[in-house]
N, C-alpha and C positions, 0 to 999 in steps of 0.2 A: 429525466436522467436516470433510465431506471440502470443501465451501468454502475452509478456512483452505487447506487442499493447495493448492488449485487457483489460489487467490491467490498465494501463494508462487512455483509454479512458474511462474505468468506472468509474476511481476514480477523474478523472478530468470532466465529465460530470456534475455533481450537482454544483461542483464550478460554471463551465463558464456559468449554464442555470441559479442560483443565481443571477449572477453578471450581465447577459443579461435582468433577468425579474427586478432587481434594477434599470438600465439606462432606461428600459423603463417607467416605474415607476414615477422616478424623485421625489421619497421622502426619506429620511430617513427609513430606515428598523424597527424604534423603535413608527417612528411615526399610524403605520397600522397593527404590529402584536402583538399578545398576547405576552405574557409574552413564554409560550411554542412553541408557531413559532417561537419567537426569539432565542432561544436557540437552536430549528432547524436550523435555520439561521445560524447561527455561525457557528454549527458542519461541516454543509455543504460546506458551504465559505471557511471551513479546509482539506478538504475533498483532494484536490492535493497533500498534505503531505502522504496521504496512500501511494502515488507510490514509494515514496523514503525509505517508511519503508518496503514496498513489495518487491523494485526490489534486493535487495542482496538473499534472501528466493527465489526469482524466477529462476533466476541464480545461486546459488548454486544445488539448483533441478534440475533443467532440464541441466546442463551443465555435459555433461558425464566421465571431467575427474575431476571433483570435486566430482562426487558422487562415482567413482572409488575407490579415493582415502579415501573416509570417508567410504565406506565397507572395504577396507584393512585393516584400524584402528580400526573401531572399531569393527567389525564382526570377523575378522579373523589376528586381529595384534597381541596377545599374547596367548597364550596356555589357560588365564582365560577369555577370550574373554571381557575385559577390555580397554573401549576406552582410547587412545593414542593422548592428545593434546598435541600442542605446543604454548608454548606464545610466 
């Protein structure tokens, strides 16, 4: 799964290079950026939450017996070719 890696390390890359150029820094983030870097700031410092909303999407893809199983339902599960969930 070198996918999942590679997701990871992209979406956690702007966090830790953030939080690395803040320590070096040693000020407050509100105190030296605009009003629009700030709010870059923030998005970015959020930025490690992508992996957790990618890795289910990443893993159901690429994992072969869950894609299997979602063309048998919904490709070819009923004669109207009408997907077939389950709660």
């Amino acid at each position: 799964m070198v996918i999942v890696t590679i997701v990871f390390i992209v979406s956690f890359l702007p966090y830790l290079s953030l939080i690395a150029w803040r320590v070096v820094k040693r000020q407050n983030e509100a105190e030296f950026l605009s009003d629009a870097g700030l709010v870059l700031f923030k998005i970015g410092s959020r930025s490690w939450l992508l992996n957790y909303s990618h890795n289910p999407w990443l893993y159901g893809i690429f994992n072969s017996n869950f894609r299997q199983f979602s063309l048998d339902r919904c490709v070819g599960g009923d004669e109207l070719g009408i997907c077939i969930t389950f709660i």
